[in-house]
VOMI-273867 format. One line per field, with one value per residue (C-alpha): x, y, z; residue in one letter. Coordinates in steps of 0.05 Angstrom, whole numbers, always signed. Example, Ala and Ser with C-alpha at 12.3 -4.5 7.8 and 13.67 -1.06 7.14 Angstrom:
BEGIN
east: c(+246,+273)
north: c(-90,-21)
up: c(+156,+143)
res: c(A,S)
END
This chain:
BEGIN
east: c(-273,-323,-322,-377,-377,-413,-429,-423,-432,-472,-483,-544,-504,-434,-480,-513,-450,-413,-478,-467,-387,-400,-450,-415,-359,-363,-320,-358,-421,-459,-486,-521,-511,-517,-518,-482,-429,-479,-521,-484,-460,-521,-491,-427,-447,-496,-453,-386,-358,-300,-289,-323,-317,-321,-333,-286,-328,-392,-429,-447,-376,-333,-297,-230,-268,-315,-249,-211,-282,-283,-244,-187,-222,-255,-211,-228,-221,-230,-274,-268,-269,-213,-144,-119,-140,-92,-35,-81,-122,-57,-50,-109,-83,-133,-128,-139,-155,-208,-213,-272,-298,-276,-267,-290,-213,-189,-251,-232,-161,-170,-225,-169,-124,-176,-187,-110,-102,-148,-131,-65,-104,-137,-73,-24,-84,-91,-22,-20,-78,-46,+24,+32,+57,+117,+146,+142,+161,+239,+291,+337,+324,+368,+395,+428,+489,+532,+546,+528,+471,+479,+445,+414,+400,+328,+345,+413,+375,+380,+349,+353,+357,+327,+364,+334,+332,+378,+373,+427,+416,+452,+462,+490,+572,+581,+616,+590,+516,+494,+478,+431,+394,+315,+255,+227,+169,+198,+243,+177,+147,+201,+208,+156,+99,+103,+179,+189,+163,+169,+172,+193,+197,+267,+268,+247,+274,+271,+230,+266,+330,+301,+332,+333,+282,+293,+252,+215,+281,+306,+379,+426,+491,+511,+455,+386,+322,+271,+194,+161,+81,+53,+75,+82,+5,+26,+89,+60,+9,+78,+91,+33,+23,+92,+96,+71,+72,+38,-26)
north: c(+363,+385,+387,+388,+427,+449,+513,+517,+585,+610,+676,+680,+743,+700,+634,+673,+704,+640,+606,+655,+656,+574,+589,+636,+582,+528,+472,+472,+445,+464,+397,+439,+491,+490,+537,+496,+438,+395,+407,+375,+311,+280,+307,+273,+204,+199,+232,+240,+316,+348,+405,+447,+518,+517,+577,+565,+607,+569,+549,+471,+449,+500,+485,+460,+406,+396,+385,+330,+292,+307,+246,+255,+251,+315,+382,+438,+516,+559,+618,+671,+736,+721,+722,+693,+626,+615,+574,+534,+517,+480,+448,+414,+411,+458,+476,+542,+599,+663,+723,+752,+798,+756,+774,+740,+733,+715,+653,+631,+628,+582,+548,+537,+508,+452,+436,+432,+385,+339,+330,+323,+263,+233,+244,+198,+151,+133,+134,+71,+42,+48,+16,-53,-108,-115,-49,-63,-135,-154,-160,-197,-261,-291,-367,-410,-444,-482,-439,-371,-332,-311,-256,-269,-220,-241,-209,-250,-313,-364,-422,-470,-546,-596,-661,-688,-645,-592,-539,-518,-437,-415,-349,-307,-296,-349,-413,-447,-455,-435,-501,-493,-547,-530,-575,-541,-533,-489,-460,-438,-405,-364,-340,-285,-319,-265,-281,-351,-405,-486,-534,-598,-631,-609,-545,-477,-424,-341,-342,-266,-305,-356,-348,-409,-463,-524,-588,-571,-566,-496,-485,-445,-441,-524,-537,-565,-566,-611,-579,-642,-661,-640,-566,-566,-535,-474,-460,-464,-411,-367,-379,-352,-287,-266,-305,-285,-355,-397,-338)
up: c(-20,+25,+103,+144,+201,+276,+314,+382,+424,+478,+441,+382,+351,+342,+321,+275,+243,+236,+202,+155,+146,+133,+79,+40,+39,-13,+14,+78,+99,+154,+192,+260,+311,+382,+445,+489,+480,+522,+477,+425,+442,+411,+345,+354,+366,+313,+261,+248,+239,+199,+232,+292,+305,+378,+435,+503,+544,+561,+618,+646,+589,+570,+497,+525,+564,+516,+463,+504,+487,+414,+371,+334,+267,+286,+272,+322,+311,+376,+365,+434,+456,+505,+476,+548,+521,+459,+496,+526,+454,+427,+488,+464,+389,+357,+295,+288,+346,+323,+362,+362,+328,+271,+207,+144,+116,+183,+186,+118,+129,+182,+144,+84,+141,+153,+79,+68,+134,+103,+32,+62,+98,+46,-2,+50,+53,-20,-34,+19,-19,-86,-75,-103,-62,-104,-86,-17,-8,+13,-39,+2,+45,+97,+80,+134,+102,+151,+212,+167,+154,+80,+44,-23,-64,-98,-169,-169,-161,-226,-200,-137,-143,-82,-55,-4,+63,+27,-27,-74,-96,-154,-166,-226,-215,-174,-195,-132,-101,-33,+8,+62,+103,+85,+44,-27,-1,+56,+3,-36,+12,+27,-37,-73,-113,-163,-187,-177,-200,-190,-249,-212,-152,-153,-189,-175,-221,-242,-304,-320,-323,-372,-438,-470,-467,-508,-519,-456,-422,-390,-390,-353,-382,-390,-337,-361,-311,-331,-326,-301,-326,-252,-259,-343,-347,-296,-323,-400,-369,-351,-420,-461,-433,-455,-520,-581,-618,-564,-570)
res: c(X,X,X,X,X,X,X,X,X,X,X,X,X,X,X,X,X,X,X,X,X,X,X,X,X,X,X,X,X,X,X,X,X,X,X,X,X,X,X,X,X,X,X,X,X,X,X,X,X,X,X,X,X,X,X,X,X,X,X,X,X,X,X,X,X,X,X,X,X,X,X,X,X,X,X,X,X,X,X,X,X,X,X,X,X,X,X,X,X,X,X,X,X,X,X,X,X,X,X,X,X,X,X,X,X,X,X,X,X,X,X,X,X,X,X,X,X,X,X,X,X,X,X,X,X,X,X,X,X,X,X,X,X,X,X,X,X,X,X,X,X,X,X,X,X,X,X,X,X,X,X,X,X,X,X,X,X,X,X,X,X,X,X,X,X,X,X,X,X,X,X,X,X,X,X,X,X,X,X,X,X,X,X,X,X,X,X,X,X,X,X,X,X,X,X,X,X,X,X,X,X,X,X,X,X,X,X,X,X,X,X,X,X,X,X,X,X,X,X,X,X,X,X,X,X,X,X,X,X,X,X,X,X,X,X,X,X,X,X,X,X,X,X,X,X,X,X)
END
């Protein structure tokens, strides 16, 4: 990863210095350098900075007003000759704080402490990226049955069967179904595309708790659920990407 960073002092010695701290340090790249935060404002709306090794002791905007302007994406490291100023830098939630003269080791460890808070970053923010719907998605839903809200475990689900303005859900260890007042379609939508699937008018069913499908019938125990012609194509579909004879 590289960050790219600014320069801001009033002092040409301590500029010049830092320039060359920055450029003996691989992970950084220097993107300007100013003498005066006014001075750089210009920089920050045209370009977006990492990180900005900033003087508090300037004239027109010192560097603690100049960092309550600086955005959050930008990472700010205090460089001064006046120690006086340290409790007041993390009221501002530097970084890092440099007392000069600095040191090469002491500018690199807090250079280190800016790489590591942002591949921390960019770490959290792929790891959000990358996870799948599916592990994030409910495994439970809430059914009204009667005067009851029941909860349905999704994996327990076997099938559910629609009469009328009511839905029947059957689920595995249990004798009777959960009745609730609700259409299919309703039914459908509460459900996750990815693990259910309809293949009647009146069925919906878990195709990881098919086991048996005969004569284009699937059967549960002594129960047998039609897959009607409208939704035979989509569940056939279901079908050949996990069977070996229909390929």
């Amino acid at each position: 990863m590289i960050l790219t960073c600014i320069i801001i002092d009033d002092e040409p010695l301590a500029v010049s210095l830092l320039e060359s701290y920055v450029n003996k340090t691989p992970f950084l790249k220097l993107e300007g350098m100013y003498n005066s935060a006014v001075e750089a404002l210009t920089q920050f709306r045209e370009q977006p900075i990492d990180l900005l090794f900033l003087d508090i002791q300037m004239p027109e905007l010192n560097g603690l007003e100049f960092s309550r302007i600086v955005g959050n994406d930008t990472r700010i490291i205090f460089t001064t000759a006046f120690g006086h100023y340290a409790l007041d830098s993390y009221k501002v939630n530097a970084l890092d704080y440099l007392l000069k003269p600095i040191s090469y080791p002491d500018f690199l460890q807090s250079a280190n402490k800016a790489l590591q808070w942002y591949e921390m970053l960019h770490k959290q923010e792929d790891k959000t990226m990358e996870t799948p719907v599916a592990k994030i998605e409910a495994e439970t839903i809430f059914i009204k049955s009667e005067y009851k809200l029941i909860q349905v475990e999704l994996r327990k689900i076997l099938y559910i069967e629609g009469l009328k303005d009511y839905v029947k859900i059957y689920t595995e260890g249990e004798t009777r179904p959960i009745i609730s007042l609700m259409s299919m379609k309703t039914m459908e939508d509460l459900l996750p595309s990815n693990r259910f699937i309809r293949v009647h008018r009146s069925f919906i069913v878990q195709p990881e708790k098919i086991k048996v499908i005969d004569r284009n019938r699937i059967v549960f125990g002594k129960e047998y659920i039609p897959i009607s012609e409208s939704y035979k194509q989509k569940f056939n579909d279901f079908l050949s990407e996990r069977s070996l004879i229909l390929k």
